[in-house]
C-alpha positions as CSV (number, residue, x, y, z in Angstrom):
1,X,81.3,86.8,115.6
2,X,80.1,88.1,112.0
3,X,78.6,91.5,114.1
4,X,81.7,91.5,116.5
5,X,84.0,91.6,113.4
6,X,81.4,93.9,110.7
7,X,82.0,96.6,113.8
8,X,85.5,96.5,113.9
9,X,85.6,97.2,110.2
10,X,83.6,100.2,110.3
11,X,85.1,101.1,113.3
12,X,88.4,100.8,111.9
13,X,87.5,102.7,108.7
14,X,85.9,105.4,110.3
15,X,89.0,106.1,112.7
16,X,91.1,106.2,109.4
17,X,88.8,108.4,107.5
18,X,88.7,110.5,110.7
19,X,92.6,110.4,111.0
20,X,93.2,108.3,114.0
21,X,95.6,106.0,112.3
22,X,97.0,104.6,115.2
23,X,93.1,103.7,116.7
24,X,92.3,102.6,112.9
25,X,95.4,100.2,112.7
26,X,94.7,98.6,115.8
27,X,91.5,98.1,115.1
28,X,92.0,96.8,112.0
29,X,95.2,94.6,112.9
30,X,92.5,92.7,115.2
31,X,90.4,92.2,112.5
32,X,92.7,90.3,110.2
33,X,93.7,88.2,112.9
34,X,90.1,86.8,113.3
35,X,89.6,86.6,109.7
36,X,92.6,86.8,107.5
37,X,90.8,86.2,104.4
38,X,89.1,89.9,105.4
39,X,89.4,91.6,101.5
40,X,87.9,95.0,103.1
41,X,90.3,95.0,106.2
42,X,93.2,94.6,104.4
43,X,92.6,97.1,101.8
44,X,92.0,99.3,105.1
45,X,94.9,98.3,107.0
46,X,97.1,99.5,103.9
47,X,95.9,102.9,104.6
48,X,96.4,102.6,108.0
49,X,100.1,101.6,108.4
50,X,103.0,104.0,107.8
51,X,105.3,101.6,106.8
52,X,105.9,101.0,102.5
53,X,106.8,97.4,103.0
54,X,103.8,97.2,105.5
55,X,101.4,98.5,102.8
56,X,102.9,96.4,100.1
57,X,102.2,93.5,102.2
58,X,98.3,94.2,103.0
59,X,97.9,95.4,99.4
60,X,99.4,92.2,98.3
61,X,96.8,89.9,100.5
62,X,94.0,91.8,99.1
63,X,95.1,91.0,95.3
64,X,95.9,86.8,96.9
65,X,92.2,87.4,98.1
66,X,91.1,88.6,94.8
67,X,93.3,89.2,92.0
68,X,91.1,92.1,90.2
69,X,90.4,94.2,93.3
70,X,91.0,97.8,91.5
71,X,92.1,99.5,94.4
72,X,94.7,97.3,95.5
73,X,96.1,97.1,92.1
74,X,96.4,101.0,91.9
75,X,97.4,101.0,95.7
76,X,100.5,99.2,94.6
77,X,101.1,101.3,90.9
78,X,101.6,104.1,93.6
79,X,103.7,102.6,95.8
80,X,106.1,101.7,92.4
81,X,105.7,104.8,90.9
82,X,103.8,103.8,87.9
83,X,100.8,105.2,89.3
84,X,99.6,108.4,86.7
């Protein structure tokens, strides 16, 4: 299970990096649903969803998963426009 779910995670952040959103998402959308305490895959899955309320929402599970992660925190100054 802990292989089945480390390979969707690269999987799903390589398809992003490599911009297949749509694969990435997917992906990644399977992955928090067999571990929704997954830090990395929602911090992934922001990037991977078109949608600003979407993204807010991922962003905001990473921060419920750990309040300091840095690039959720900066993730949602852009999305308010407070990002420099």
């Amino acid at each position: 299970m802990q292989d089945q779910m480390a390979e969707l995670l690269y999987e799903g952040a390589l398809a992003l990096q490599q911009g297949q959103t749509e694969r990435a998402r997917e992906l990644l959308l399977r992955l928090v649903e067999m571990d929704e305490n997954n830090e990395d895959a929602w911090l992934w899955l922001s990037g991977a969803v078109d949608d600003v309320e979407d993204q807010r929402t991922a962003l905001e599970n990473v921060l419920a998963l750990n309040p300091q992660n840095q690039y959720a925190l900066y993730g949602l100054d852009v999305l308010e426009g407070r990002a420099q």
